[in-house]
N, C-alpha and C positions, 0 to 999 in steps of 0.2 A: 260340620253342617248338622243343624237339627233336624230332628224328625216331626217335625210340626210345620203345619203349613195355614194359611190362610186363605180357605177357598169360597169368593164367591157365587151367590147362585141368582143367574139371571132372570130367576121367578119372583120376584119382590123380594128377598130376603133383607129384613131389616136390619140383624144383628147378621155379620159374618160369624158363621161358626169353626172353632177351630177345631182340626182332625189330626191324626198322626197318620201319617204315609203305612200304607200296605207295606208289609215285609216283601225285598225284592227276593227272587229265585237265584243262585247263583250261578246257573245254566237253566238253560231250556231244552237242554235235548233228552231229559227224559220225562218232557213235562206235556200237554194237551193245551194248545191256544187257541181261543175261541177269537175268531175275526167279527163282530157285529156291524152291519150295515144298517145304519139308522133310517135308512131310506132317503136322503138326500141325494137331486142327482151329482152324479162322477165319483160317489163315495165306493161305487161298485169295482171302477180304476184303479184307483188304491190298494185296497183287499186285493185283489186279483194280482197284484204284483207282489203285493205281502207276500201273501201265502208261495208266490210261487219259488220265494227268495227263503224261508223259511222252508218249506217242504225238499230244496237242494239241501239245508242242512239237516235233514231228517229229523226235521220236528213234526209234529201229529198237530192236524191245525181242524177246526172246526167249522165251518161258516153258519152266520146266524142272519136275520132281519127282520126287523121290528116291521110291523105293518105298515107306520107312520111315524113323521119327524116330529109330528105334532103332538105326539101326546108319550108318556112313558112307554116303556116296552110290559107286556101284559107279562103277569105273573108269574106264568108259566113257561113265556120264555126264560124271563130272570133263574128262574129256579131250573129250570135245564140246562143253563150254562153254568152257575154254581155249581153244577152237581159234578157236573163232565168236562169244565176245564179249569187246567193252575193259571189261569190269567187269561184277560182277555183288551183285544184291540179292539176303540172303535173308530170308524170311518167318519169322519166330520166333513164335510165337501160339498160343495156347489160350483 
């Protein structure tokens, strides 16, 4: 399997750009997982079972949430999850 993918972006992007996949972790249990809740409803459901399923196996999880689905998550989120976790989940749900 390659490490290259084709992802597109449902904001007009005219040309697909191509990326290579994040390096996976090969455990998580001595890692920090940030759960982000983009603010969609029932997205909250999901996180909430995550984490609860993750925290049984003694992983360190984080929650996060963007103020709105509408628009990116502000800077300072981004950059505080960067900083304080090795990956992160987001919540896509309606």
């Amino acid at each position: 399997m390659t490490d290259e993918r084709i992802l597109l972006d449902p904001t007009a992007e005219l040309i697909p750009a191509t990326r290579t996949l994040s390096k996976r972790h090969r455990s998580l249990s001595d890692k920090t997982i940030g759960l982000l809740n983009i603010s969609k409803p029932r997205g909250e459901i999901f996180l909430d079972r995550l984490e609860q399923k993750l925290t049984e196996k003694g992983i360190q999880v984080l929650r996060y949430s963007k103020p709105t689905f509408t628009k990116p998550a502000p800077i300072d989120l981004r950059n505080e999850i960067a900083t304080k976790c090795d990956a992160v989940i987001e919540a896509l749900a309606d």
